[in-house]
N, C-alpha and C positions, 0 to 999 in steps of 0.2 A: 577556677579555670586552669585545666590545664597547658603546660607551652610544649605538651609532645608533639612535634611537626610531622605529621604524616599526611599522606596524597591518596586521591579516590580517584579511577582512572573510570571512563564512561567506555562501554562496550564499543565496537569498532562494529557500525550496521551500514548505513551509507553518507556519501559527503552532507555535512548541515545545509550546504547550499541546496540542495535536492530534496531533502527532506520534506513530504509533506504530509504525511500523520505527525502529529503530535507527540503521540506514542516514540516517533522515529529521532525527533527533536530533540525532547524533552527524557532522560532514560530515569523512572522514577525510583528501581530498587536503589542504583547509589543515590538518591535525591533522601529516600527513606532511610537508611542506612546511618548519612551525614546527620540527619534531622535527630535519631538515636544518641547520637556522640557526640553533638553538639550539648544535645542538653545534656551529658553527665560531661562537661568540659573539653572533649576534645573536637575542636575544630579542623575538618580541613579545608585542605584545596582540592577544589574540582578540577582536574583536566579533563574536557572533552575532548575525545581523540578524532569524532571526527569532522571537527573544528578545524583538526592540525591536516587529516586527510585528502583535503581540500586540495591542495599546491602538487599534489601527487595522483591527482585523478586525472584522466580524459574520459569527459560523460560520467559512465556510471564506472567505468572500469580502474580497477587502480593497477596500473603501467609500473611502480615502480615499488615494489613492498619495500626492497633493502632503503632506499632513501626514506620511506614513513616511518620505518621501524627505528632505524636511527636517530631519526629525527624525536620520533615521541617518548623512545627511553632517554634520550639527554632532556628531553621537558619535561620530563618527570621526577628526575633526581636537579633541576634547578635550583629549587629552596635548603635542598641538603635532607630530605625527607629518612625518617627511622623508617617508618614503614609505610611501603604503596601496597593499596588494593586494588585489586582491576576486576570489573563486572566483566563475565562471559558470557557470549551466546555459540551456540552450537556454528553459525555461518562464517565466523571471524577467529575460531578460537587456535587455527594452526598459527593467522598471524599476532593474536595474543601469546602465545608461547615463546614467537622469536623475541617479541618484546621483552618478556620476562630474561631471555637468555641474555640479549642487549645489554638490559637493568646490571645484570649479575658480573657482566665484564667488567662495567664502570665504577660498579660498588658491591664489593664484597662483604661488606660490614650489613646491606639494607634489608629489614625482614621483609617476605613476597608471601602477598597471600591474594587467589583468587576465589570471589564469588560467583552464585550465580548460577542460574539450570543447568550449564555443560558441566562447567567444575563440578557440581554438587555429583551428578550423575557417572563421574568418571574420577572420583577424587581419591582415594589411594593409588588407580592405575597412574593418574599423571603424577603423583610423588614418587613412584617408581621409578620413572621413566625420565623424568625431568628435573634429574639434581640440582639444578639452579632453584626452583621451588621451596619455600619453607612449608606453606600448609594452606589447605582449603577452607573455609569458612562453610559449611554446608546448610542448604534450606534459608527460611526465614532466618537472616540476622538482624532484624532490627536491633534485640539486645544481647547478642551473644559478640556483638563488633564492641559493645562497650566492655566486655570481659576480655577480649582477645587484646583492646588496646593496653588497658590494666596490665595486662600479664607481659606485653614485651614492654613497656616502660619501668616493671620492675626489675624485669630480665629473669622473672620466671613465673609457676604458674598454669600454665601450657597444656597442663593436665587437665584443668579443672575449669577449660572453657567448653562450654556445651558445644555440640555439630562442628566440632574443630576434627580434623588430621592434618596431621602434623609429623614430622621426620622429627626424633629425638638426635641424640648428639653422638651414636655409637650409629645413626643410619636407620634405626630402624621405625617403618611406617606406623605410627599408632593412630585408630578411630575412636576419638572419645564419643560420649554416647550422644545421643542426639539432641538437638534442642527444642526447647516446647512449645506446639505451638499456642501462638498468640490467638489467643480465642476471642478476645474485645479489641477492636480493633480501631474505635473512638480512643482507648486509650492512648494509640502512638500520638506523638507530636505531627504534626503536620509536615510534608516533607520541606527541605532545606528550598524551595527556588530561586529563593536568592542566591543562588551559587552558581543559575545562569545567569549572560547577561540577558537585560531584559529586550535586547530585541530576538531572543529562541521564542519569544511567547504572542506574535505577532500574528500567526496563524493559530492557535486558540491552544487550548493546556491541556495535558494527559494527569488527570486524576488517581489516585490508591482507590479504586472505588470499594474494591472486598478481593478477597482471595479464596480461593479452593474451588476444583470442579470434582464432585462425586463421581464425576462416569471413569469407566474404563479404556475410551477408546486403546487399540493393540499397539496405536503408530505414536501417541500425544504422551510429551515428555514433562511437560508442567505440573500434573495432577500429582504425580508423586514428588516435587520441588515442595508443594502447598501440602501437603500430607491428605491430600484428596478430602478436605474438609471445609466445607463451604461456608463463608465468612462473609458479611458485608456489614459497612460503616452504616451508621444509621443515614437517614435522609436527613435528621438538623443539623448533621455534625456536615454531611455533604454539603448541604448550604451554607455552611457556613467558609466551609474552604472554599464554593463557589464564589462566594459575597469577597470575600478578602484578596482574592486572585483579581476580582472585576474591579476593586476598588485601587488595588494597584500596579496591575499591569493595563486596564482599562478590555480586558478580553471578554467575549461574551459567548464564543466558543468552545465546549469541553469534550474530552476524550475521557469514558468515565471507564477507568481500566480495570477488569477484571476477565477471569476465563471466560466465565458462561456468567454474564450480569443479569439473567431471566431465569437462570434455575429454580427460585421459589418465587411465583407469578404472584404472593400475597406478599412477600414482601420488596417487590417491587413496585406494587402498588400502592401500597404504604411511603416508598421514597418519592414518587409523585406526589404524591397527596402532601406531604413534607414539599417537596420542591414547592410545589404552587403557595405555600404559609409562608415560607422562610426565604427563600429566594430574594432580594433586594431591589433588584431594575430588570428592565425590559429586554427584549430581545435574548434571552437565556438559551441556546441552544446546546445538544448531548449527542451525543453516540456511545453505541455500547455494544456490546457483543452476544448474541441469542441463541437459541436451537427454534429448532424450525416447532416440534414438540410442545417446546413451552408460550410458544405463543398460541391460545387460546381463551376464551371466553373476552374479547374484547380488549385484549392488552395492549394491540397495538393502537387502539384508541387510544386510549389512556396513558399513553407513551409519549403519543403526540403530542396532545395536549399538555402535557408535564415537559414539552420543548424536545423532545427526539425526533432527529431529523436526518439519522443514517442508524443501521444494524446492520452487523458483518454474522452473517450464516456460514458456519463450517457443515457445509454438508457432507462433501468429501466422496462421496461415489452418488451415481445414477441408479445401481445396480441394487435390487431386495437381495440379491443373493451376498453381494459383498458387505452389503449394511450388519450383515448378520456373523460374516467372518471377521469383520475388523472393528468389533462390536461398537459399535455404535449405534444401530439398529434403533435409525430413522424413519420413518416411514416416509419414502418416496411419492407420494400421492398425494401427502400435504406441501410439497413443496412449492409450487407453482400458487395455488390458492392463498399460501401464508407469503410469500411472494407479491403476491398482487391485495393483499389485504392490508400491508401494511404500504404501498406505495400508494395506496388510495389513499390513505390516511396521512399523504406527504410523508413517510418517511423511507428517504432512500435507502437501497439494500444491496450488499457484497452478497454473491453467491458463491464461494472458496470449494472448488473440485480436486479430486489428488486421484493418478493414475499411475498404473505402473503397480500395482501390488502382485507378487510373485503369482497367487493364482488368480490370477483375473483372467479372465476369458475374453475372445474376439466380441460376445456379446455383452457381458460385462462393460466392455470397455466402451462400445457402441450406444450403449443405453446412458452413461455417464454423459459423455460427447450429445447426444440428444438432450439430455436436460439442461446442459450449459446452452444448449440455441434454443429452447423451449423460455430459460429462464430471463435468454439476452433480448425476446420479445417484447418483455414490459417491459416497460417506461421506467426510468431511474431504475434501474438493476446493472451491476456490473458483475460483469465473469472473471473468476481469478481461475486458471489451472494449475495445479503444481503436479511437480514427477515425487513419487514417493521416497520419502528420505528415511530410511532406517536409522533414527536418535537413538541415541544413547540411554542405555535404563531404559529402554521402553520394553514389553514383550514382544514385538515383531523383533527389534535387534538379538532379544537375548534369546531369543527360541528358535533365533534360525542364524546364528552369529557364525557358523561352519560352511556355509552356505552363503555370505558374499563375498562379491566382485569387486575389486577396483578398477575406475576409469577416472579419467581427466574431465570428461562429459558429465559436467555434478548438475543436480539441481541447484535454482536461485533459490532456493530454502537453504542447503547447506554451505554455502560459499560465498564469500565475497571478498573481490578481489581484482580477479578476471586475471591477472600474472600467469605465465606457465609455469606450472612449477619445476623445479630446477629435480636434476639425476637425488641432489642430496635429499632434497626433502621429500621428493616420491619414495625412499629410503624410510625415508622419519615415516610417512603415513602409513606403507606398507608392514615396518617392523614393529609398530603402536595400533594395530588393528583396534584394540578394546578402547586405546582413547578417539579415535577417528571412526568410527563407526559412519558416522553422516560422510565423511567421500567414496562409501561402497554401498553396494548395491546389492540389491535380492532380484536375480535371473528370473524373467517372466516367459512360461512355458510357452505361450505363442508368439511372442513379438520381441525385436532383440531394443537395446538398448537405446540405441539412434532415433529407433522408430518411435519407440514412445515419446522422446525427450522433442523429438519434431512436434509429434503431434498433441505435446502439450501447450509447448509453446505456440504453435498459430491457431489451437485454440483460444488460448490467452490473449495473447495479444493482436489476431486476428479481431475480434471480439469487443475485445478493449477499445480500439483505436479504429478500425475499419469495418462498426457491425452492419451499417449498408450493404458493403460488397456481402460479406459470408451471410449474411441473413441471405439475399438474393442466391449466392450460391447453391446454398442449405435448398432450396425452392427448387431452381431448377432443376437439379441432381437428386430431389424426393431424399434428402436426407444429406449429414454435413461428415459423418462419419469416413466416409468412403472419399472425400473430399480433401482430408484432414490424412490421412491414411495414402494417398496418391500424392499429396505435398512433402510428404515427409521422406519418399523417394525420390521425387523429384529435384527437390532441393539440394540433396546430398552429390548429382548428377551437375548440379547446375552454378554451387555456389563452393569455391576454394576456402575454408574457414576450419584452423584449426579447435580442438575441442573446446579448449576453453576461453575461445572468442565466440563462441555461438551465442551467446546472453548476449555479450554487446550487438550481434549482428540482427538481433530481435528488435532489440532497441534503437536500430538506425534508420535512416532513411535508403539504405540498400533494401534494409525488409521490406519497405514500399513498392521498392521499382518493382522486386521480385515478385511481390503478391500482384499487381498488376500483372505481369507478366503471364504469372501464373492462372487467374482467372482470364486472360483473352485464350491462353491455350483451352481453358476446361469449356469456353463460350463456342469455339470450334465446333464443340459438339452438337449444338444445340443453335445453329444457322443464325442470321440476321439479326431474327428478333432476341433470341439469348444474349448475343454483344452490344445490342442496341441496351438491352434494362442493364447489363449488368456495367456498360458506359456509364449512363446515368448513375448506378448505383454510388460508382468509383469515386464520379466529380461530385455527387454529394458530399462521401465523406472526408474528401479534400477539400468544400466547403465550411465545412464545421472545421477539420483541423487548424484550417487557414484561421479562421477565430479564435481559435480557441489557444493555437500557438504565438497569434499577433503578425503572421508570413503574410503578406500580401503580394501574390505571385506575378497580377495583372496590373497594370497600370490602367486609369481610369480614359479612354476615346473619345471623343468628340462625338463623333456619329457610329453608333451602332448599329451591330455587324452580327443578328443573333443568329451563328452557328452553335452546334453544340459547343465547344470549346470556349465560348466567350465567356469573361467573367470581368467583372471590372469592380476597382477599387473604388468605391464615395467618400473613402477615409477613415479613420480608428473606430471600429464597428458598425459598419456600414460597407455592405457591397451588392454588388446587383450579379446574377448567373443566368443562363438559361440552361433551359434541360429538354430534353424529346418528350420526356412522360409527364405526368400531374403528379407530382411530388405526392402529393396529401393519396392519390389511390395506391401509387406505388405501397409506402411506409405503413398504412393503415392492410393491403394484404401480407407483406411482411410482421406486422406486429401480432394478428391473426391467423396468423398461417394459411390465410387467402390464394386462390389462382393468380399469379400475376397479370397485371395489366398488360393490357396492349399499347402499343405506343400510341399517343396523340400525332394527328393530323399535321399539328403543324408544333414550333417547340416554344414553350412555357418561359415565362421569364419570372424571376422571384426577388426578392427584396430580402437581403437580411441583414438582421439587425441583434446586438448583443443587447440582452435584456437583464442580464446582472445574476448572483449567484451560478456563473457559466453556462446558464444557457442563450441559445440561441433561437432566433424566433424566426421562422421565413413565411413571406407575403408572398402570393401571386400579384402579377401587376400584368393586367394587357399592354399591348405592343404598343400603342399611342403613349401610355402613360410611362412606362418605361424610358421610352424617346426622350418625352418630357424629362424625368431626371437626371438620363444620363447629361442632357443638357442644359439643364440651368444649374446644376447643383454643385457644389465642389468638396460634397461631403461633410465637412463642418458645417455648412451652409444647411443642409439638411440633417445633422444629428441637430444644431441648435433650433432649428423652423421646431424638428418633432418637439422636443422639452418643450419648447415655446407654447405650444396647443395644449402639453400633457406629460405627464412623467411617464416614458416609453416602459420603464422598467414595470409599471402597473397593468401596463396597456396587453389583452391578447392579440391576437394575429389579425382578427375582425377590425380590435380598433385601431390598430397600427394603418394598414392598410384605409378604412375610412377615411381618418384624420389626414394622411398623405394625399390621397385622391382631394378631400376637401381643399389644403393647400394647395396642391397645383393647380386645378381648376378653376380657384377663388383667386388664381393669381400670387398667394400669398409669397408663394417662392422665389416669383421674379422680383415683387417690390422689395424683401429681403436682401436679395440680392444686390439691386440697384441700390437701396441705402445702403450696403456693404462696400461697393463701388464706390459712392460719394465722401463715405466718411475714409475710406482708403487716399481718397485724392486731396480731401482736406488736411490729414496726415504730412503727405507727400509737401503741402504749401506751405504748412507750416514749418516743417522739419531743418 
């Protein structure tokens, strides 16, 4: 065992408190890395940086770079460390360089080497460029970290570490040859976990599941990190990191990480077939990452049943014509089908859009924006949009590298941060073009920059968070493009926000008012009945937020008062609203792409109720019955009645509603209550 003290720094992606992929949590290249160097004797220390990020954020934004960066180079030379590594990712990687500069003030003696797709990707230009730097670690290092430790514990060596560059001692940049890759990949050690604490794993674990994607895409910077050669861990070895993760963190949740985990459809039905033998205990659930392509002949059965219960689809345009320029060359027409065939099958599905490619077209773009509201119609599918980010090493950057822009206006793919950047460093980004590549941009022949970046965003998050209103919008308006396209004017006319607070301004609750806002102007159009559904629309999805965030905006009345507006609290999952329309016609022509309803005669009152795994479950209740709860009930009083009868989380919307009717009618709510009264006042005599 060696005592060489050296430190592993975890990539800066967003605060741990936020965190909620796994993937986001848990960073497994340095997990993998450690797990490498442990076993030929060098242990480190893990800093998670954005552990330390935390005290330096508001929301998602970090307000203060110079106090983190400070902060996390003195945390990192604390033990007195020879040499730190630090994992990079392309979004974080200007404030990884200050860090590095930080490091070099305080210790001049300490070897700096970074890992990692951006390093690997840009790794002589930033030795160029960044004399505090010793050298990049390039590609898979699982074993080429145990040569590079070797070599500075001897204090030489240097030469003869595979995918190393490295600055020799007269300055000048050398690329040793590259390193091999790892073609059995049961062979690694299992990565290091233990070097989180064990509450990172509380939300379920990000798995090594395999590496390498074969495809080409022009914009994706990973496949050439993995040397584009498709790798996966067997399924006993899978299970067995499953089994020992459950057996000691008690997790039953897993992120099984790989680019494309569905690239060869036999052998991932072989790691099912594996799962279901070897697997230990119950409840086992996965996700993983797919192409729309390779699900076929039944996979997504077979997926499910082997415990898969999300798939994130990189589809990436709407458009046959762009699928074939930014080669990825999807076929758009199975989207929707493979869509809906695996959410039959319970397993939920990310649909990832990316817009903004130099030649995209006004219909390109429109046919993209269509399929994200074609695909935000079924049930368990979520829309992600992104603005196109020209990476680093990729063909799009390097074929058209003459040809971008800088702006402050970055995509939340390339940055994170949210700080303005200062006179110096817009200096640093603009004089380092070939290592910043991700905060410039490729000029799209019909739409300037603002535009698109509006109109990704409230696709995204419009979508995300409010797909009532924009599905209804999408309806009335015969289409969301045009929608989406007038907002992204609109806003820029309506809201004071500099460039690089526009992310945080997505993510507030100003983007609420304004989307309201927004849709009562575009309901103008479209008289009475148009404000009247897309009202409804609104206080739905402020129904589900109100759950789903835990805000309870109403306080619960005595005698109700069903105007639209009324909503009332029964207590921690539990609340009553009323609405003009029939919910269930509304949501069922929006999921179909139905004529809108007409409004009901008179207005509907519903029940809802959190029924676990985050959804939410709404009952109709006639206006008698309603009465009834708002007054006898005091919320508790009626989450306990339901359990009482029946585990609500089992229960559908039929039997929830029955089961309640049964109780109020049968009385059972009030004698509830009145024992609750009694044993209250026996409390009180005693006390």
């Amino acid at each position: 065992m060696s005592g060489f003290p050296w430190v592993l720094a975890t990539a800066l992606i967003v605060p741990e408190k936020e965190a909620e992929d796994p993937r986001e949590r848990i960073q497994l290249g340095p997990l993998c890395v450690a797990a490498s160097a442990r076993k030929a004797g060098y242990t480190p220390q893990l800093i998670n940086l954005n552990a330390i990020s935390c005290k330096h954020q508001s929301e998602t934004i970090l307000l203060d770079q110079t106090s983190f960066v400070e902060e996390a180079s003195e945390f990192l030379l604390q033990t007195g460390p020879r040499l730190i590594g630090l994992a990079t990712i392309c979004s974080s990687f200007r404030i990884t360089l200050r860090i590095v500069q930080a490091i070099r003030r305080h210790a001049p003696e300490v070897f700096l080497v970074l890992g990692g797709p951006q390093a690997t990707a840009v790794a002589e230009a930033v030795l160029d460029h960044v004399p505090e730097l010793n050298a990049v670690l390039r590609g898979e290092a699982d074993y080429s970290i145990v040569a590079l430790l070797r070599a500075v514990e001897r204090g030489a060596g240097l030469e003869m570490v595979d995918g190393l560059s490295w600055r020799n001692s007269d300055g000048t940049v050398i690329r040793n040859q590259a390193s091999t890759t790892i073609e059995t990949l049961d062979d690694l050690p299992m990565p290091a976990y233990d070097l989180y604490p064990e509450s990172s794993y509380s939300g379920g674990v990000a798995i090594d599941a395999g590496r390498g994607c074969p495809f080409c895409c022009s914009f994706c910077s990973t496949n050439e990190f993995f040397s584009r050669r498709f790798r996966m861990k067997s399924g006993q070895r899978l299970a067995e990191e499953v089994n020992k993760l459950h057996d000691t963190y008690g997790v039953r949740e897993f992120s099984l990480t790989h680019d494309l985990f569905t690239t060869n459809h036999k052998v991932v039905r072989s790691i099912c077939q594996e799962f279901s033998k070897y697997v230990s205990f119950d409840g086992f659930e996965w996700t993983a990452s797919a192409r729309i392509d390779s699900m076929k002949n039944g996979l997504a059965k077979v997926m499910a049943w082997a415990g898969c219960k999300n798939l994130f689809f990189g589809i990436e345009s709407g458009s046959a014509t762009m699928q074939k320029k930014i080669g990825k060359r999807l076929s758009v027409n199975r989207v929707i089908p493979v869509l809906k065939e695996c959410t039959a099958e319970g397993i939920e599905c990310t649909a990832s859009l990316i817009v903004g490619y130099p030649d995209e077209t006004t219909d390109d773009l429109a046919e993209t924006v269509k399929l994200a509201v074609e695909s935000a119609r079924i049930e368990n599918v979520k829309i992600q949009m992104h603005l196109l980010v020209p990476l680093p090493g990729t063909p799009l950057a390097i074929n058209n590298f003459d040809r971008l822009k800088y702006s402050d206006l970055t995509s939340n793919i390339a940055t994170v941060g949210g700080s303005e950047p200062t006179d110096e460093e817009r200096e640093f980004l603009l004089s380092n073009r070939s290592i910043f590549v991700q905060h410039f941009y490729l000029p799209n022949q019909k739409f300037d920059r603002t535009t698109l970046y509006h109109i990704a965003q409230f696709v995204f998050f419009g979508l995300a968070f409010h797909r009532t209103t924009c599905l209804t919008l999408a309806s009335l308006c015969d289409g969301f493009f045009q929608v989406a396209e007038r907002w992204a004017s609109w806003i820029e006319k309506h809201e004071a926000v500099r460039e690089y607070l526009w992310e945080a301004f997505y993510r507030s609750e100003s983007f609420v008012s304004r989307l309201k806002e927004y849709t009562f102007l575009v309901a103008e159009d479209y008289g009475y009945c148009g404000r009247s559904v897309l009202e409804t629309a609104i206080r739905f999805d402020d129904e589900i937020s109100a759950h789903i965030s835990g805000r309870y905006f109403k306080k619960r009345r005595q005698l109700p008062d069903f105007d639209l507006g009324s909503r009332y609290d029964l207590g921690p999952g539990v609340s009553l609203s009323t609405f003009g329309y029939d919910l269930d016609a509304l949501l069922t022509a929006l999921r179909y792409g139905y004529s809108l309803p007409e409004a009901e005669p008179g207005a509907q009152s519903y029940l809802f109720v959190e029924s676990g795994r985050g959804r939410i479950e709404f009952t109709p209740l006639d206006t008698d019955l309603a009465c009834v709860v708002l007054n006898v009930c005091d919320g508790k009083t009626l989450q306990d009645s339901l359990n009482s009868v029946g585990d609500t989380q089992k229960m559908n919307r039929v039997q929830v509603l029955s089961k309640l009717a049964v109780m109020i009618r049968e009385g059972i709510l009030e004698r509830q209550l009145a024992a609750q009264s009694v044993q209250l006042e026996r409390d009180r005599t005693f006390s």
